[in-house]
C-alpha positions, -999 to +999 in steps of 0.1 A: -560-501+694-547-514+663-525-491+642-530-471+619-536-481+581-518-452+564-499-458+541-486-426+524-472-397+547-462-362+529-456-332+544-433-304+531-418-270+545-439-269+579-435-266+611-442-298+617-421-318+642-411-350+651-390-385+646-385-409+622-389-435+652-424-423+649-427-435+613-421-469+623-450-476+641-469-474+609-468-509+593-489-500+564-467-469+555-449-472+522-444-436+509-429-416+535-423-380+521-405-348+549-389-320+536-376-292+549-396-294+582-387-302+618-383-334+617-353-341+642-336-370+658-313-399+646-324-424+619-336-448+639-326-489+629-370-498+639-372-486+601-357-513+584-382-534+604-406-516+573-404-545+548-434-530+524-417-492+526-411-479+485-403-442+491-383-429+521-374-390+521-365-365+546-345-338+533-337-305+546-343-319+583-326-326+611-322-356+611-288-373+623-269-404+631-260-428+605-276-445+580-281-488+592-270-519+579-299-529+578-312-511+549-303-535+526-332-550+540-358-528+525-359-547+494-391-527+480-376-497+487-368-475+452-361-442+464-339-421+491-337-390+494-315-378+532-301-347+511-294-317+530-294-337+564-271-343+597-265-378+585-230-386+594-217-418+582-206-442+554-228-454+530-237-491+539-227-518+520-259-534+520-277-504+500-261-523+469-283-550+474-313-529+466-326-544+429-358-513+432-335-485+441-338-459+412-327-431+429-303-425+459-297-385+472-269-378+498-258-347+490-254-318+514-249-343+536-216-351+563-213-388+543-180-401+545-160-426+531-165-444+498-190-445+474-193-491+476-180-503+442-206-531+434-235-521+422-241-551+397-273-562+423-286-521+412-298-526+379-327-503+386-304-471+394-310-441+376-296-412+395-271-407+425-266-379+442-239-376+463-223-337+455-216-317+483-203-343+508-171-359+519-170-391+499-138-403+479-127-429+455-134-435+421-163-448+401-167-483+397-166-491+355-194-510+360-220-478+367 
């Protein structure tokens, strides 16, 4: 049958399990809201495939993996939240060409490396949250 036309998915501090690879077979999903559940797995690249996704956050799970490329892709996207995860990689460079993103929260998180420097294209960013991981540099004069 045809899929689904959710398009908002929240659930908080449950038991409820699952992947993220099961978010993406819900084209009409654009608030996608897990915390502090079961949710496991690693964040799986079919999500960028989500062109119409705004809010994408899963903290407090176990999720892992790294964070795609591809992101950058997601240009409605204006919030995520992968606090308090297994996330384990960099922050891609292409998550600076996100003009919606108001709000970006890594912290708790294994994140490595630098925080990009350009963030001209992210007039829309309000907060970043990035405490509490392994990220170096310095901030980039024009935040």
């Amino acid at each position: 049958g045809a899929p689904p036309a959710l398009n908002s998915l929240i659930v908080f501090q449950t038991e409820v399990a699952g992947t993220l690879d099961h978010i993406a077979a819900l084209p009409a999903l654009t608030h996608f809201r897990s915390a502090y559940t079961a949710l496991t797995g690693t964040f799986p690249s079919a999500i960028c495939s989500m062109k119409q996704l705004i809010f994408l956050t899963f903290p407090g799970t176990l999720v892992s993996g790294t964070l795609p490329e591809c992101l950058g892709e997601l240009t409605q996207l204006d919030t995520l939240w992968a606090s308090q995860t297994g996330l384990s990689s960099t922050i891609p460079k292409s998550i600076m060409q996100l003009s919606n993103l108001v709000g970006l929260s890594l912290y708790g998180s294994s994140i490595t490396g630098t925080i990009p420097g350009d963030v001209s294209n992210m007039t829309s960013l309000a907060y970043l949250e990035v405490f509490d991981t392994a990220l170096s540099g310095t901030i980039h004069p024009s935040w």
